[in-house]
Each structure stands twice: as C-alpha cells, then as structure tokens.
N, C-alpha and C positions, 0 to 999 in steps of 0.2 A: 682837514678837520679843524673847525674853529674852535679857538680856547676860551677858556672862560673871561670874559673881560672884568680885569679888576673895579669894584666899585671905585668912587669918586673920591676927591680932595672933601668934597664939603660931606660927603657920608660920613667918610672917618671923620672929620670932625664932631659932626653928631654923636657917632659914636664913644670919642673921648669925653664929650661934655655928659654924655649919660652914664659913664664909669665912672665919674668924678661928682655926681649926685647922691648923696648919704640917702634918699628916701626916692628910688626910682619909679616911676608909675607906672600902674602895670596896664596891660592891654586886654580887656576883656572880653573884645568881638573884634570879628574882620571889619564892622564897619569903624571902629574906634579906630583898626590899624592905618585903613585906607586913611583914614580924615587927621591922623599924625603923621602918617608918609605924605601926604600931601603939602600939609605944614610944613614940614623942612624941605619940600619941592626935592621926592626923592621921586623916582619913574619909575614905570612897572619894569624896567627891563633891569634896570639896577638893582631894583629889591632881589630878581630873579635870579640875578648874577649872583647877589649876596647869597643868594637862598642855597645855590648851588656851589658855590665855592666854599662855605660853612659844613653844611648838611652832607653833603653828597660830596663833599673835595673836588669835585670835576678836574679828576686827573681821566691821564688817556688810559688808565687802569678800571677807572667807576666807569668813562666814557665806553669801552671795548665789553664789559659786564653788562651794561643794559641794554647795549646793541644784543647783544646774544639774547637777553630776555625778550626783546622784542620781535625777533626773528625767530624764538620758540613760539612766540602764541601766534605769530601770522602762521608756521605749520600747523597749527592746533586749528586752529581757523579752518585754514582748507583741508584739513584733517574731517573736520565734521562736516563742511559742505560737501565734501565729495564724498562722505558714506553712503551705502547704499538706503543707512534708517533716515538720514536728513529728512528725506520731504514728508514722511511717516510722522516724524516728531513736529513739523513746522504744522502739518494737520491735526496733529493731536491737541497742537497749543493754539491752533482757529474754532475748535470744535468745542473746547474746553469751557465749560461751564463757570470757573474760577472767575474772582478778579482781583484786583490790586496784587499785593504780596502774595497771596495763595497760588492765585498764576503764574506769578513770576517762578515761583518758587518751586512749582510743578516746570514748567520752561525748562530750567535749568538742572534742575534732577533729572530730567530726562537727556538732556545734552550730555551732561557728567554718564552716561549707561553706554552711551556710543561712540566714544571718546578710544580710541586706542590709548594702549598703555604709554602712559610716559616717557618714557625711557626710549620706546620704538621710537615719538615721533621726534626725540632727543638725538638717536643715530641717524634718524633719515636727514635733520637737519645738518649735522656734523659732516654728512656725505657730501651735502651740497657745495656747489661752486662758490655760490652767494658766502657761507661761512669761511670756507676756506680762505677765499679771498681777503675778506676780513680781518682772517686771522694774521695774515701775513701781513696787514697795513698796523694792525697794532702789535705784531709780535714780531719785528724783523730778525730779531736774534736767537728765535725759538724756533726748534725743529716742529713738525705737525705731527701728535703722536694723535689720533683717531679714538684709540680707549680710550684713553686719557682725559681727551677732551669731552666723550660721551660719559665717562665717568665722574669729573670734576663739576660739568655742567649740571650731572642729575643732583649732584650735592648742594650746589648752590641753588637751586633752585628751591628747593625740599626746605633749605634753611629758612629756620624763622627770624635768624638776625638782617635777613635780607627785605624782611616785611617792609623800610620802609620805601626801598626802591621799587614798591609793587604800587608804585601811588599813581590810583587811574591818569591824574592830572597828567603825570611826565609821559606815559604811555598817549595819551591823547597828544603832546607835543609832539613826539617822533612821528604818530603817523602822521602829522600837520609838515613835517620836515620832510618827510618819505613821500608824502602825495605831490609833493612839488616836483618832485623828480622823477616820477612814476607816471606821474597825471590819472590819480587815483585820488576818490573822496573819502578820506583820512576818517575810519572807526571812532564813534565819539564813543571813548571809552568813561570822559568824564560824566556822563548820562547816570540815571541810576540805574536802566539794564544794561548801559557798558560796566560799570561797575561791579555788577552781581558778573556777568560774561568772562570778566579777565578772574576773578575768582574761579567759575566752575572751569576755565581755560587751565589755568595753573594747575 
C-alpha cells in the first residue's frame, strides 16, 4: 500500500512565507485557488498529498477505515442490483413523469425502500473473504473478532463525525484505483446522481 508522499521543499516554503504574513489572503473560489496553486508551480498531486496528509492524516488507520466504507457501499450496490424490486424501480424511474431534482428525488426514495437493512448488509460484508483479508493486511496484530467488527463498523458508519470521509470525490478515487485492478469502469460517484446515490447508499 502506498503512503502518502510528503509535500515538497518549495511547498513548505510557501507555506512558511504565508505564516509569516501579518495580513494573509484569503481564497474565495476554486478558480482563485487553482490560479495561486499554479503561481507557486504547486501540482495537483501535491495539493492532494497535502489535502490528505492535513485533512484525513493518511495513516494506515484512515487508509484501512475507508477501505471498509468503500467495500460497504460496493455491497449495498449489488445489494440493490440483485433485489428482486430493481428493475420495477429502474421502470418506475423510465415511466416517471418527474424531472430535474423531483426525479432524482423520487429515484432515490425508491432505492432507499428496497435497500436491506444496514447492518445485514454490514455482516454479510464482515463475512466476506475480501474483508477479511483486509483485515489482516492492516491488522496484523489483531485477532478477528466478527461482532465486533460488524458492531464497530455499524458505529462508524452511522457517525456524523465521519461526514467528511463520505466526500463523493475520494469515493470516486478508490473506484478509479479499484477499476485498475478489477478492469471494471470505476462509479462516478463525483456526478450529481453519484452524489445523491452514495447518500441514499449510506
């Protein structure tokens, strides 16, 4: 698993000189940030590094936590494809009269109604091999307790200090990282009905 790579010599600097500024300037849109990231010739992968080694710490502790949240909503996924109401609701949302946000909105309220409970598809993941597996590569000195982990899982998840880890963007990363290894096309979660999706998923 790759670590997060430290930002640069000349970032920290940047970042010293704008500690040491009495009157800092603040950033008011993405396009103002791009066009001062650019300025100091900082790179998306750097900002991203920074973003994550700040924000999310990208220890193998937040790394090993979002995998899990990721590997819940892929069961939740084939959770609703493989229900028996699927193609009833995918006809309901072709036939549907609605449009813009009313549609979406109807969509997804109907997806949330055929959804197995939480928590089932919480054990059924815990069961798996895939998790397990997992567990062992970031837990090598942890026994596998199975409540435990279906118990601790439901917790975290349900948490709302966890809201910012639920950001479509990172979700859109992993399947981009996943589909490489899979050779599967990666859920644009970043989309606004990926967006609304990994909500009614959660």
């Amino acid at each position: 698993m790759n670590q997060v790579v430290p930002c640069t010599i000349k970032f920290n600097n940047y970042l010293v000189i704008m500690e040491k500024k009495t009157d800092i300037e603040k950033i008011n849109s993405y396009e103002h940030l791009v066009e001062k990231l650019k300025k100091w010739e900082v790179s998306p992968q750097e900002t991203w590094n920074l973003i994550q080694k700040i924000k999310f710490k990208g220890s193998p502790k937040t790394i090993w936590k979002m995998s899990k949240f990721h590997m819940y909503i892929r069961f939740r996924m084939a959770d609703l494809v493989n229900s028996k109401e699927y193609n009833n609701i995918v006809k309901i949302s072709m036939e549907s009269k609605l449009v813009g946000k009313a549609h979406m909105n109807e969509l997804f309220t109907n997806i949330q109604k055929i959804l197995p409970k939480k928590v089932d598809t919480i054990r059924k993941l815990v069961k798996s091999d895939q998790y397990k597996f997992k567990f062992e590569y970031f837990n090598k000195n942890k026994k596998f307790d199975e409540r435990s982990e279906v118990k601790n899982l439901e917790k975290l998840i349900a948490d709302k200090r966890q809201d910012a880890y639920w950001d479509p963007e990172l979700f859109y990363k992993m399947e981009e990282i996943v589909s490489k290894t899979v050779d599967k096309k990666p859920f644009n979660f970043s989309s606004l009905p990926g967006r609304e999706m990994l909500k009614a998923l959660r």
